[in-house]
N, C-alpha and C positions, 0 to 999 in steps of 0.2 A: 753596123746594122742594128736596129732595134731588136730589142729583145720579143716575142713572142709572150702573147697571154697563155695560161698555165693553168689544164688542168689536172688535178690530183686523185686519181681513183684510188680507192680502196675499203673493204669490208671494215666493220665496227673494229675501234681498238688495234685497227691494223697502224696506228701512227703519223694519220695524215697530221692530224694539229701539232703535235710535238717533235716529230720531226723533218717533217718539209714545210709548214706556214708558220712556225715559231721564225725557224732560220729566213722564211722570205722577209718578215716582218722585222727581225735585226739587221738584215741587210740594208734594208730600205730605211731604218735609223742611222744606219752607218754611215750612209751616203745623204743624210738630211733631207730625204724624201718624204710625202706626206702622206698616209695611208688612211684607209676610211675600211673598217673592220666588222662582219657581222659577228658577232659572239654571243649566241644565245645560251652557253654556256658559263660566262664570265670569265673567260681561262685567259682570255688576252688583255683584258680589262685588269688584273691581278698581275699577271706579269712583267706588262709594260707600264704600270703603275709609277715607273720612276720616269717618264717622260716629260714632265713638267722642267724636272730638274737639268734636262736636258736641251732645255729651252725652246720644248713642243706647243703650241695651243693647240689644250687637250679639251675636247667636248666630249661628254658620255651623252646619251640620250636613252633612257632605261622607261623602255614600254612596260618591265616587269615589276618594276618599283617606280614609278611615275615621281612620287617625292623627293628621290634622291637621281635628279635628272636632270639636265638643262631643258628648258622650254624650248619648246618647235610649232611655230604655227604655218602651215606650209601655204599659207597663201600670200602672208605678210610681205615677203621678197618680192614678189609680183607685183604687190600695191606702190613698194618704194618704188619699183621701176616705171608703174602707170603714173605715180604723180609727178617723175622725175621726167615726166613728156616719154621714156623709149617704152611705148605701148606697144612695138611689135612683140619686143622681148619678153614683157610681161606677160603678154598672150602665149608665147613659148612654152616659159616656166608651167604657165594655168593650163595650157595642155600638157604637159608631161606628168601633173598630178593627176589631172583627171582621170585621162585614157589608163594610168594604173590603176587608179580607183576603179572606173566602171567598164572597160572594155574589157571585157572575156573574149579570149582567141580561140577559146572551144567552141563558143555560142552558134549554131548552124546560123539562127537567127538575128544578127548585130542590132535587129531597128533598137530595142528598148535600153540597151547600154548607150548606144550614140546618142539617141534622143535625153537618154537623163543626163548623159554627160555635156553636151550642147545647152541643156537646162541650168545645170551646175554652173557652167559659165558665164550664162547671162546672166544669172543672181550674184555671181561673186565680180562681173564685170560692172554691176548696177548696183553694190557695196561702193564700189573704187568710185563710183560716181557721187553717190547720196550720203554716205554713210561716212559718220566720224571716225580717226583713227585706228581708237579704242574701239569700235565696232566692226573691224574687219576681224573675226571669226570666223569659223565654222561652223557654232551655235547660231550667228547671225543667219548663215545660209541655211542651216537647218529651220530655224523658224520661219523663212521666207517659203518653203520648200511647207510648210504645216499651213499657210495662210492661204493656199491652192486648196484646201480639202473642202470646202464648201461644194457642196452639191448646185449650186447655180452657179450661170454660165459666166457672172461674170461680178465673180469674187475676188478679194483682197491684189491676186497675185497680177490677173485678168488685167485689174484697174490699173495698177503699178505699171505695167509693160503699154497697155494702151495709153499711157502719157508720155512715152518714149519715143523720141525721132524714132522715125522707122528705119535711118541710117544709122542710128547710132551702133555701137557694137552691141550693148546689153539686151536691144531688140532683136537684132541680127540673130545671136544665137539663140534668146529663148524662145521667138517669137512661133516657131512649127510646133512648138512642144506645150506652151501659152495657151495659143488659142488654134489647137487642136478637138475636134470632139469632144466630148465630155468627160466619155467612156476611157479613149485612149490618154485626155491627159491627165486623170485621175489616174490612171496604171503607169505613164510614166513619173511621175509624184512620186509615188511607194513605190519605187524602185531608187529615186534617186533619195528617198530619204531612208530608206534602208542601207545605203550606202553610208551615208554620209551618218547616221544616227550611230552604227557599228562603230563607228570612231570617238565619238563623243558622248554613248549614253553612260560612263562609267565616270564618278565626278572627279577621280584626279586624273586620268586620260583626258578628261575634257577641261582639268586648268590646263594639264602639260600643254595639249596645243594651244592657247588661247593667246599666246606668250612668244617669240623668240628672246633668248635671252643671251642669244650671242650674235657674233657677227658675219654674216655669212662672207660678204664681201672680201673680208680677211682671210679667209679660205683661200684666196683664191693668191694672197699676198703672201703668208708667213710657212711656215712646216708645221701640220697640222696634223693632230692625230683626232681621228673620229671612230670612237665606239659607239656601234648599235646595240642594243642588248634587249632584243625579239624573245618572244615567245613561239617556239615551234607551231604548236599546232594552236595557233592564233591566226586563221587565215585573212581574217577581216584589216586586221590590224600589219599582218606580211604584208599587204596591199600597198600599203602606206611605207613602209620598209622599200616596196621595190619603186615607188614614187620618190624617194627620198637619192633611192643610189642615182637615181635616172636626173633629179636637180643636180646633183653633186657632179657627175657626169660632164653634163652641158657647160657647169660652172665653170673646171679647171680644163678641161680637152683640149685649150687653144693657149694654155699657161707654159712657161719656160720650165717650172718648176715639176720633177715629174712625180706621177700621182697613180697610190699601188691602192685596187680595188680586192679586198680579202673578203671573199665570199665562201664560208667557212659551213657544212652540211647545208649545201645550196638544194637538197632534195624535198626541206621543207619550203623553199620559197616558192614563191607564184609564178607564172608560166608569163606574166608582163613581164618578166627579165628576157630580154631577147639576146642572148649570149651569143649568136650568129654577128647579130647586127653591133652587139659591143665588138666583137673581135675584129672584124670587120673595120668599122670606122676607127678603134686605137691603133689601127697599123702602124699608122703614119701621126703618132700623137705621144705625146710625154703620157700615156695613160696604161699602164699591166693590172689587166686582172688577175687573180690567182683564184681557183675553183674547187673545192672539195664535197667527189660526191660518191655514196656509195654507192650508187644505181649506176654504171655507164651507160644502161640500155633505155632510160630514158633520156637518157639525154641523145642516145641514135634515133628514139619515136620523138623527140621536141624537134631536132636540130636537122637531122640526116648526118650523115659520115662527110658531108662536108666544113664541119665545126673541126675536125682535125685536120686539114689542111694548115687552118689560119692557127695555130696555136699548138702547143707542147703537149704532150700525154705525159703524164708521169703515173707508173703502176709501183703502188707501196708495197705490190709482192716484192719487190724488186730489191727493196733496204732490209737491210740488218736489220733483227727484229729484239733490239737492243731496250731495253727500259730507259727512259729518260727518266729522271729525277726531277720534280716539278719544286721550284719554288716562288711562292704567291711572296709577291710583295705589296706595300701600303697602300689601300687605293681609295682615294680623298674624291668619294662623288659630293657632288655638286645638291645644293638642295632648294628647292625650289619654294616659292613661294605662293600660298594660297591667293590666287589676284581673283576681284570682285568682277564677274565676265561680263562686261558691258555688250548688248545685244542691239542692233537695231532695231529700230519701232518704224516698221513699212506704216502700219497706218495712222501715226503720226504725219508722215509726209506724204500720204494721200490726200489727208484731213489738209495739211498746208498749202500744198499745191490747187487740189479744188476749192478751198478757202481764196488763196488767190489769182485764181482763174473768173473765180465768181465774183470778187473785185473790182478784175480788168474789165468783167463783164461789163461790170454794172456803170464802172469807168466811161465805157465803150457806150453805152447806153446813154448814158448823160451826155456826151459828147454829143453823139447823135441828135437829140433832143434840140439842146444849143442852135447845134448846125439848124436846123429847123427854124427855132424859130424867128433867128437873125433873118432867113430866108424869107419868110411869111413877113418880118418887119421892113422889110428889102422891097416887097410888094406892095406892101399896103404905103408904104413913102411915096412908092414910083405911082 
């Protein structure tokens, strides 16, 4: 029978990382398992340091030191799968970043998170369309999301969407948020670029995403070890943290290969981690979470007391209150490269497009003409 997800209470320094998620995480090497780690600490990043040699592909992704990171651009995956024709998937993936990004489950009121996140899509569904490679960013999307601020009704972003099949998807989604009111989609604008500017107004945060620099796909093939390396009370940037466990997630759940989620003082992450609904769906999945929090009673106001049914308690009153002796070993982050962030230019390809619409126009016009006047020569013969 499967094992159960796992989680670990216990007050400060009571021992949860050193001695019950060191041993999950040597287990799970032991057994050539692949794990994906948050360590806002660097405690696991130091000590499993030798897993390269162990013949792991090891990824660090380091929000606190952006330089010494591998690149992550979390739309990128999406894009290979819209050009590779499986555009349902793509749309998968593009929701399960969004809805972390802007869906708040506190919000009494949801309209202004759905609306910028429906916005957010069609701009990055209408990137995958128009936009070069190199230009699928989140800078890209941010500046499409700046070209909506004009006070008339039917500026930059307006123009862009209103040359858009109306079937197409990038209309589909942004078109209630587009051409909305004025009022209202001037407020959902500065909500979605509040979002999305939180992540990119900082200039190495904004190369780190600009970039994937590994392979995601492979994740999904070899034994994999993935460190996050979060900043606690970075809420904006946890956002993207719980977007990130949620791709990785969907990635391996239906993989042979089984896959341990170490979510290591889970009391600073964001309330998008739906631990009901992981525990839940890895029943029946090569997938264990392992949980460490010091709060249990939030997690009985997030979850209810139905989250211990599906899953282990383990109380660190409960172990020997033994000193572990920590030894760090060498750990060879990865370092990234300054890349020059190619941006889309929306009104370039307005200019293009109305450029050759007025063409076709005039195309159209002449033709007309023609037709005419063979017609009138038609007459004037007979």
């Amino acid at each position: 029978m499967k094992e159960k997800s796992i989680i670990v209470m216990g007050d400060v320094n009571s021992g949860k990382t050193e001695k019950f998620l060191f041993s999950s995480v040597e287990k799970a090497i032991s057994n050539e398992e692949s794990i994906l780690i948050i360590d806002s600490k660097e405690e696991y990043v130091k000590k499993f340091g030798y897993l390269k040699d162990k013949g792991y592909t090891t990824i660090i992704i380091n929000l606190k030191d952006p330089l010494n990171s591998e690149g992550y651009n979390p739309i990128e995956y999406a894009y290979k799968l819209y050009k590779s024709g499986d555009k349902d998937r793509a749309i998968d993936f593009l929701e399960y970043f969004s809805k972390s990004i802007f869906i708040n489950t506190l919000n009494v009121d949801p309209f202004w998170d759905i609306a910028s996140s429906n916005l957010f899509l069609g701009c990055v569904l209408g990137l995958f369309e128009d936009a070069n490679e190199e230009e699928i960013n989140l800078n890209s999307v941010y500046r499409m999301f700046g070209s909506g601020d004009d006070l008339c009704h039917f500026n930059q972003l307006t123009r862009y969407f209103s040359q858009k099949d109306k079937e197409s998807l990038p209309y589909m989604y942004a078109s209630s948020s587009v051409f909305a009111p004025m009022e209202t989609r001037t407020s959902i604008i500065s909500v979605a670029k509040q979002k999305i500017g939180s992540l990119i107004n900082r200039e190495k945060l904004s190369n780190l995403f600009s970039k994937t620099t590994f392979d995601i796909e492979k994740i999904k093939q070899e034994k994999t070890a993935i460190f996050i390396i979060n900043n606690e009370e970075d809420s904006d940037l946890n956002l993207l943290v719980a977007a990130f466990i949620k791709t990785i997630y969907e990635l391996v759940k239906n993989e042979e290969r089984k896959f341990n989620i170490i979510l290591d003082n889970f009391d600073f992450l964001p309330e998008t981690i739906d631990l009901k609904n992981y525990f839940n769906d890895s029943l029946n999945k090569q997938v264990n979470f392992v949980v460490a929090t010091r709060d249990i009673e939030m997690l009985d106001k997030r979850y209810s007391n139905y989250i211990y049914k599906i899953c282990t308690l383990v109380n660190m009153s409960e172990y020997a209150n033994n000193k572990i002796e920590m030894k760090d070993n060498f750990v060879e982050y990865p370092k990234i490269k300054f890349y020059n962030i190619n941006i889309f230019d929306m009104e370039t390809k307005l200019s293009n497009t109305e450029n050759s619409y007025q063409k076709n126009s005039n195309i159209n016009n002449l033709m007309e003409q023609i037709d005419e006047k063979i017609e009138n020569i038609k007459s004037e013969i007979k």
